[in-house]
N, C-alpha and C positions, 0 to 999 in steps of 0.2 A: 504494500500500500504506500502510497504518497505522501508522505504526511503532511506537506504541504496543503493537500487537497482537504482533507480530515480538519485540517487546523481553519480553514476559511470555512465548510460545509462540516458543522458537528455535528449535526444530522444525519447522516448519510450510514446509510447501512451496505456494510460492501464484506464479502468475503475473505476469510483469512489466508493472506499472504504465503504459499509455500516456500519449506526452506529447501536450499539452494545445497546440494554435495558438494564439498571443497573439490572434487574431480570434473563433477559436469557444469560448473562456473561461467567456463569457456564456451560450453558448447550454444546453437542457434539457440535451443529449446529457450534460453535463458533473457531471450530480448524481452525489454520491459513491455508488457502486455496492459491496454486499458482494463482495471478491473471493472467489476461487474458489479458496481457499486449500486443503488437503487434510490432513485433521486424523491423523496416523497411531498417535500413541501415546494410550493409556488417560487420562492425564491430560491432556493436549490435546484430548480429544472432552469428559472429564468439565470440565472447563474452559470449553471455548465453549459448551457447553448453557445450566452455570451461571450463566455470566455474562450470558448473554440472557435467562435465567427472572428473574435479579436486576435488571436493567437492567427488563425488562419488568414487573415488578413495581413495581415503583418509576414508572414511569409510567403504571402504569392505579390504584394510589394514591393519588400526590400531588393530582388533580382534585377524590376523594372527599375528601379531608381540607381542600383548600380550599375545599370548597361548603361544607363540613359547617363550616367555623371561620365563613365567612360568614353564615350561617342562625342557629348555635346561639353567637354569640359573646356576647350579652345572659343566656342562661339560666347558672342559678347552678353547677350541677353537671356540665351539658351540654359546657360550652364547653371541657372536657378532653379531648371525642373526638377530636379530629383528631389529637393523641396519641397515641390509643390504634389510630386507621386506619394512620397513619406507621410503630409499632411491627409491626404486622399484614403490613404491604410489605417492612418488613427483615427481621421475624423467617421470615415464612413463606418465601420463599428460603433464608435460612440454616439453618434447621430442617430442613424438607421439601425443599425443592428441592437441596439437596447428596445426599441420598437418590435423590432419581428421576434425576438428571442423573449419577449415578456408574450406578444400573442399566440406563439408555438406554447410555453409553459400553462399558460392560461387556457389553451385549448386539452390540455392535456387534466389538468388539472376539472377544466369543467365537466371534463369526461370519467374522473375518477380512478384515472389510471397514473400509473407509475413510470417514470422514465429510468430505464436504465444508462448508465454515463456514458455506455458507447451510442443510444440515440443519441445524446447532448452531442455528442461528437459529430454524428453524421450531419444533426441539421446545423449544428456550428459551420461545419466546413461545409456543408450543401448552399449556406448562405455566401460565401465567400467565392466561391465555386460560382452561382448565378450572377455575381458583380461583376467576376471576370471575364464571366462568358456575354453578356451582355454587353460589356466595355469590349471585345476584340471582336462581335457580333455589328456592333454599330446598328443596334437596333432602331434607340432613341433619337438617331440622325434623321431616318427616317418618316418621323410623324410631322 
């Protein structure tokens, strides 16, 4: 378990951690796995969404803004975008993404079901995933 995650969500019921052979350490089996935590209150579902849409934003991002400072770092007015892509990655989670990630939990919630942390995961990064696909799609260009 995380304890990081634990320490933010004290709520959260998630299963116990298995231990680890000092032989099989090394091996695949051993990569960190999202537990199978069980997200039961409003703000705990609105919570792990968020913080995967944020998280995941912030990683399909930071690449654009490091090509973009590589490419555009000689031009005079240019060399500000990676600036303004960086802004784009924080603000659009904080903006929007506290919006859809409170109305995913809220629907969840009015339903009476239970999120487990790997949903929070999919529709976190499902959220971040449609900003991008959207933005290389040039959908909103054309209305």
């Amino acid at each position: 378990m995380y304890p990081w995650i634990v320490a933010v969500v004290p709520n959260t019921y998630c299963s116990k951690q298995k231990k680890v052979s000092p032989e099989s350490q090394h091996s695949v089996s051993h990569v960190p796995q999202i537990e199978r935590c069980v997200l039961l209150a409003l703000a705990e579902m609105w919570y792990g969404v968020f913080l995967w849409a944020a998280v995941s934003s912030i990683i399909f991002h930071l690449p654009a803004a490091l090509i973009s400072l590589a490419t555009l770092r000689q031009h005079k007015i240019a060399r500000f975008t990676p600036i303004a892509i960086l802004l784009m990655g924080i603000l659009g989670p904080v903006c929007g993404g506290v919006l859809t990630s409170a109305a995913i939990a809220g629907v969840y919630k009015a339903a009476g079901k239970t999120m487990m942390s790997f949903e929070a995961f999919v529709f976190g990064v499902g959220q971040s995933f449609c900003v991008v696909l959207i933005s290389f799609l040039r959908i909103l260009a054309t209305l």
